[in-house]
N, C-alpha and C positions, 0 to 999 in steps of 0.2 A: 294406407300410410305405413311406411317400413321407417325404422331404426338401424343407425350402423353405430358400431362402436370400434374403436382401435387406441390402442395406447403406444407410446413413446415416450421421451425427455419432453417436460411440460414446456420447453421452448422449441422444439421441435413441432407439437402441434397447438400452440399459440401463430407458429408462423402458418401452418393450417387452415387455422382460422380467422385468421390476418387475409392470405387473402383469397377466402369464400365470404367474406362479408354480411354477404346477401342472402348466408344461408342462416338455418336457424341451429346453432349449433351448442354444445354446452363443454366447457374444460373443468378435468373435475384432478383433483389432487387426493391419494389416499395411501396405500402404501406407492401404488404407483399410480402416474398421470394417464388418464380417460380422456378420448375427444370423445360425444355423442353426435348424429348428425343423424337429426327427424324433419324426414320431406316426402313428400310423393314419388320424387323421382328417384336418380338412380346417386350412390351413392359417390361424393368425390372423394373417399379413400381408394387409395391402392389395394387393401388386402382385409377389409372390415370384416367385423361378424356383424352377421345379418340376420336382420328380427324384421316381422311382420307385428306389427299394432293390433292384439285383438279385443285389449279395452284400454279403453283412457278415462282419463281425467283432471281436467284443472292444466293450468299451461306451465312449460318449461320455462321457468324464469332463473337469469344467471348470476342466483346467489342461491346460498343455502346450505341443504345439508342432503345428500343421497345414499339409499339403501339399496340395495341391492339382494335380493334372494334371489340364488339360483338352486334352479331346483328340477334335475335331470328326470325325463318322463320317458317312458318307455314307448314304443310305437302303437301298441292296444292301449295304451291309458291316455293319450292323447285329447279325445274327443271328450272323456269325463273331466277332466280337467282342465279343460278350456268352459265346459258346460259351470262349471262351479263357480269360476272365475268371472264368465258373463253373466251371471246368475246373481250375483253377490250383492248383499245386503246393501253397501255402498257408506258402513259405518266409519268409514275411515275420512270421509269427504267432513263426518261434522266436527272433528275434532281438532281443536287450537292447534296452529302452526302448520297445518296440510295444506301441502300446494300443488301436487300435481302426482298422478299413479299412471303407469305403461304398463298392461302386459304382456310380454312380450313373446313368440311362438321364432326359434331357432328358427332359421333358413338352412342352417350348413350345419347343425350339432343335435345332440337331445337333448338339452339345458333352457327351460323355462327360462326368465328374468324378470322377476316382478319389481318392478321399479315404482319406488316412493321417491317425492320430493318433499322436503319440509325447511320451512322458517330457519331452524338451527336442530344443533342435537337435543336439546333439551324437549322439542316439541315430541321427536321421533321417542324420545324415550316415557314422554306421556302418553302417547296415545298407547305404548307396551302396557303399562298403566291403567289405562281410559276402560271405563263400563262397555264401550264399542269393541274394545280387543277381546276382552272375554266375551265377548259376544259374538263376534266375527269366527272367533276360534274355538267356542264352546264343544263341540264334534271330536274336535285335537282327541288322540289316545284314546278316543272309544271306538266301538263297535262300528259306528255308522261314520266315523272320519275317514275319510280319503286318507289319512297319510297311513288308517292301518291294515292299507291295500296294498300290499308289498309287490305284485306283480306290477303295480303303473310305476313304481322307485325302482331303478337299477342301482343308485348310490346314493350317498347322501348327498344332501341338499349345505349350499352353504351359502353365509353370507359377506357381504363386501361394502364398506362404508368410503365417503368421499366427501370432499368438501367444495363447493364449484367454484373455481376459480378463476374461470375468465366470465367475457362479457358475450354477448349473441349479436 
């Protein structure tokens, strides 16, 4: 399953998604407008970035709140970081307002995307919150965390908020 992403004027890919209909697609509004478009096949953007799905969870539904961490991995740190990520607790699935996680592996860049979906902001900022974040993250700044393996990071990691605004 791959992911494309592209942005534009939010009426520019409303007409997008006006008409692929039939795809399963999400319009998201933040500093600036997101199309997402998740299918097996190949993508109907012109010019998308392009992610490969190497875990998921819970479905794309066209309300909400969306996170975005991107988080640039280096070519040797690839395999441990994808290993972590399929590996994972999966604390994030029990916590009020979660509706759906992508992780995502670049096609064309080094930039992860670990994509959250949630109810509204309020949920995404509980679960920051939630006995499952400190949990999930407990490793965070120690010895035995991944982020204080400076060879898999070539820059920092950032994040990107959205609010979905169209329909699928």
């Amino acid at each position: 399953m791959k992911l494309y992403m592209t942005t534009g004027t939010h009426d520019f890919l409303q007409k997008i998604m006006d008409q692929h209909a039939g795809e399963k697609m999400l319009l998201m509004q933040g500093e600036d407008a997101l199309l997402l478009h998740e299918t097996s096949g190949e993508s109907v953007f012109e010019s998308p970035r392009s992610y490969e799905i190497v875990d998921q969870s819970g479905e794309l539904e066209s309300k909400g709140y969306v996170v975005f961490n991107n988080i640039p991995v280096s070519d040797e740190g690839r395999p441990l970081f994808e290993y972590r990520f399929k590996n994972r607790a999966g604390l994030i699935e029990e916590v009020p307002g979660f509706t759906a996680i992508r992780v995502l592996r670049p096609l064309d860049n080094d930039t992860y995307v670990i994509m959250t979906l949630w109810e509204d902001e309020r949920s995404f900022l509980g679960w920051q919150e939630s006995k499952q974040y400190e949990k999930a993250h407990a490793k965070r700044g120690t010895e035995e965390g991944i982020d204080n393996q400076k060879d898999i990071f070539p820059r920092a990691s950032y994040v990107s908020k959205y609010y979905v605004s169209g329909q699928s």
